[in-house]
C-alpha positions in Angstrom: 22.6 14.3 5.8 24.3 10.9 5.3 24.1 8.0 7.9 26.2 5.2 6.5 27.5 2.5 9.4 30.9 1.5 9.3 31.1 -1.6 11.6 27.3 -0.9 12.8 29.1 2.4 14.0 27.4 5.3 12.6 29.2 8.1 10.8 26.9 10.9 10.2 27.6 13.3 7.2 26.3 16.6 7.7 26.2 20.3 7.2 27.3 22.7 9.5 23.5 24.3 10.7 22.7 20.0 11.1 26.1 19.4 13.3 24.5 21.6 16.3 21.8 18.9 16.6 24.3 16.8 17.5 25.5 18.4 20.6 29.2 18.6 21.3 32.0 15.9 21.6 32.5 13.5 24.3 34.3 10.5 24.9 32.0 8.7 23.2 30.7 11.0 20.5 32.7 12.7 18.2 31.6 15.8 16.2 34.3 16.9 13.9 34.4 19.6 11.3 36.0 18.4 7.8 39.9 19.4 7.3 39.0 18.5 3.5 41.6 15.8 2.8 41.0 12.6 1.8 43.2 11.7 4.7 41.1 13.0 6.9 38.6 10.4 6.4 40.4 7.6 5.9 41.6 7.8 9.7 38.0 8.0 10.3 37.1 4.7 8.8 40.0 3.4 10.1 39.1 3.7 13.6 35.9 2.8 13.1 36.7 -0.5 10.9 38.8 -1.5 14.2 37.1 -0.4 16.7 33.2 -0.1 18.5 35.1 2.3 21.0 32.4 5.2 19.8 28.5 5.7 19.9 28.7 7.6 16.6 30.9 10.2 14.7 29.6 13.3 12.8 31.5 14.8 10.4 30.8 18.4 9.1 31.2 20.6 6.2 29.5 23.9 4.5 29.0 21.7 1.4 27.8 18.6 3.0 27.5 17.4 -0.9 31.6 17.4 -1.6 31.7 16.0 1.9 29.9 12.9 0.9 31.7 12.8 -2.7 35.1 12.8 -1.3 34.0 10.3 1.1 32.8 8.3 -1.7 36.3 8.0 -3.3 37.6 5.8 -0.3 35.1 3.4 -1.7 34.0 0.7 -4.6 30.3 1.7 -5.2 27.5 -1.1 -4.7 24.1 -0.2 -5.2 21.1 -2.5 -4.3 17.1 -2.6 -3.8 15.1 -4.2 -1.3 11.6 -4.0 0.7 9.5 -4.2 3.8 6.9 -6.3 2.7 3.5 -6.5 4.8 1.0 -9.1 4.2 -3.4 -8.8 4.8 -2.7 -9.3 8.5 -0.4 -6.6 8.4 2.6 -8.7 9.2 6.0 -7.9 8.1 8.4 -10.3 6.3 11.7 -11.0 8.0 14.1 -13.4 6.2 17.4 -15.1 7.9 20.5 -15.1 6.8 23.7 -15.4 8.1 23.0 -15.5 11.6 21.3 -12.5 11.2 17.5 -10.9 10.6 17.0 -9.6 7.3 14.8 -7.8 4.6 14.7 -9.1 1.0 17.5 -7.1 -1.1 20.0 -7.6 -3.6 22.4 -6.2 -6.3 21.0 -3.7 -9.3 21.2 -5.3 -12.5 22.3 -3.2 -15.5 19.5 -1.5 -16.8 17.2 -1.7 -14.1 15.8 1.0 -11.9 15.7 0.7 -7.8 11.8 -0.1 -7.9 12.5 -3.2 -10.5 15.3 -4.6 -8.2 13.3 -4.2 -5.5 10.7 -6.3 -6.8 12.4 -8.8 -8.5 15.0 -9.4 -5.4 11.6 -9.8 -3.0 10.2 -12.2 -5.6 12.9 -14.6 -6.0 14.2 -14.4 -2.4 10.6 -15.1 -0.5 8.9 -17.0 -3.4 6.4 -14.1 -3.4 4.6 -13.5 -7.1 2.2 -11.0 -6.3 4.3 -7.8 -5.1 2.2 -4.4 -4.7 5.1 -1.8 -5.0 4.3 1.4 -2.5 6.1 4.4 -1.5 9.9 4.5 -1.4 10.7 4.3 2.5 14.6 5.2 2.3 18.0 4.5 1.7 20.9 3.4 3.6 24.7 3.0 3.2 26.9 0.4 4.9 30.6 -0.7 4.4 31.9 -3.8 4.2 35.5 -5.5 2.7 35.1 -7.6 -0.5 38.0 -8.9 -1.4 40.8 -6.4 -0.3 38.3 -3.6 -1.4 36.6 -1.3 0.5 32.9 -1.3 -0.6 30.1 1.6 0.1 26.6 -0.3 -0.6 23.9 1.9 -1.3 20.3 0.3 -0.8 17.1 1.7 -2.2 14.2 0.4 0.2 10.6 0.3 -0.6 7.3 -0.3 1.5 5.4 -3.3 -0.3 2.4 -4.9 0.3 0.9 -8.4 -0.8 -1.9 -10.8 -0.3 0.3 -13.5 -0.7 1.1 -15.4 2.5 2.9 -19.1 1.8 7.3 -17.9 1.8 9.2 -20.2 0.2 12.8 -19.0 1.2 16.0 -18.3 -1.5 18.2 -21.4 0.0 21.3 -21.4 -2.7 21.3 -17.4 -1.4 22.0 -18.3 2.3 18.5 -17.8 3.5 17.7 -20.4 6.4 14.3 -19.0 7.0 11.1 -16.1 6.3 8.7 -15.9 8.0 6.0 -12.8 8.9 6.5 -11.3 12.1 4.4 -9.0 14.2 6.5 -5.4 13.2 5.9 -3.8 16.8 6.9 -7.1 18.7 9.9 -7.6 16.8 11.1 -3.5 17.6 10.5 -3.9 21.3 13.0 -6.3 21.6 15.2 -6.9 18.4 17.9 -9.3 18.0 20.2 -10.5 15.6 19.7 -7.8 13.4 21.8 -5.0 11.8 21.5 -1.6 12.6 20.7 -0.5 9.0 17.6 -2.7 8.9 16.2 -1.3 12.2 16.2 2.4 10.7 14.0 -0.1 7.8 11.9 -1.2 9.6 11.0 1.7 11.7 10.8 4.0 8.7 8.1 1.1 7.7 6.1 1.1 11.3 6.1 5.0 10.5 4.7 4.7 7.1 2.2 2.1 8.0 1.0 4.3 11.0 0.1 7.0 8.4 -1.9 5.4 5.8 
């Protein structure tokens, strides 16, 4: 299954035996089996790009796996790294940027695997030396336009731990503030924050609650 959002819309991905969790189509909810033309998804996006008319769109296939590589072709691949770093009082760092609540992330380099990224991308965003890499958490897809392109941005997150606590934010990267924020006061009433960092941070709160 693949949950990529397309204007913070989400378009689920899926095999046929995961569509019938999904319940049938309403007005707001779509659940659509794939005709198997590129077309076919490109009207998709489309309405979605212009419009938050829908709660979410599945999309379903017997192989879910040429589903998502036909889907792929609609789009110039971007594949980044980030965590959800906790510190001793079992705070979570949340950066701002943009108008908007973030996690630390950024672009691949050539060479370098997800976990290095990750790392590295925390480090010089939050001024944060000492980085305990944990478990991977997830990853996420969103689009965007870059440039008259259509870009599909893959992000590898990680859980992270450190007994660092001073943040010194990335400034020249359009980060106004971090700060560490109590994880379970920030979910009960989140603002200004993408949809794709929520399913973060609650894939974190999840993780944390198990070890």
């Amino acid at each position: 299954m693949y949950k990529i959002y397309i204007n913070e819309t989400p378009l689920y991905l899926v095999s046929m035996e995961d569509a019938a969790g999904f319940g049938p189509s309403d007005e707001n909810n779509l659940v659509l089996r794939y005709a198997g033309k590129k077309k076919f998804l490109v009207n998709i996006v489309h309405q979605l790009e212009n419009s938050n008319r829908f709660g979410r769109i599945v999309v379903f296939d017997v192989d879910v796996e040429k589903l998502w590589a036909d889907f792929n072709r609609i789009y110039k691949p971007v594949t980044a790294a980030g965590g959800a770093v906790f510190n001793p009082d079992s705070k979570v760092l949340l950066i701002f940027r943009r108008h908007f609540w973030d996690l630390p992330k950024g672009k691949m380099d050539d060479g370098e695997t997800p976990e290095t990224t990750a790392v590295r991308e925390v480090q010089e965003e939050t001024g944060l030396r000492q980085i305990a890499l944990g478990q991977h958490l997830l990853d996420t897809w969103h689009t965007y336009e870059h440039k008259g392109d259509r870009v599909l941005k893959t992000t590898h997150w990680f859980l992270m731990k450190t007994t660092e606590t001073q943040l010194t934010p990335q400034h020249e990267e359009g980060i106004e503030q971090a700060i560490w924020a109590d994880l379970g006061g920030f979910l009960s009433k989140p603002e200004k924050v993408y949809s794709n960092i929520l399913d973060v941070l609650k894939k974190a709160q999840e993780a944390k609650g198990e070890s």
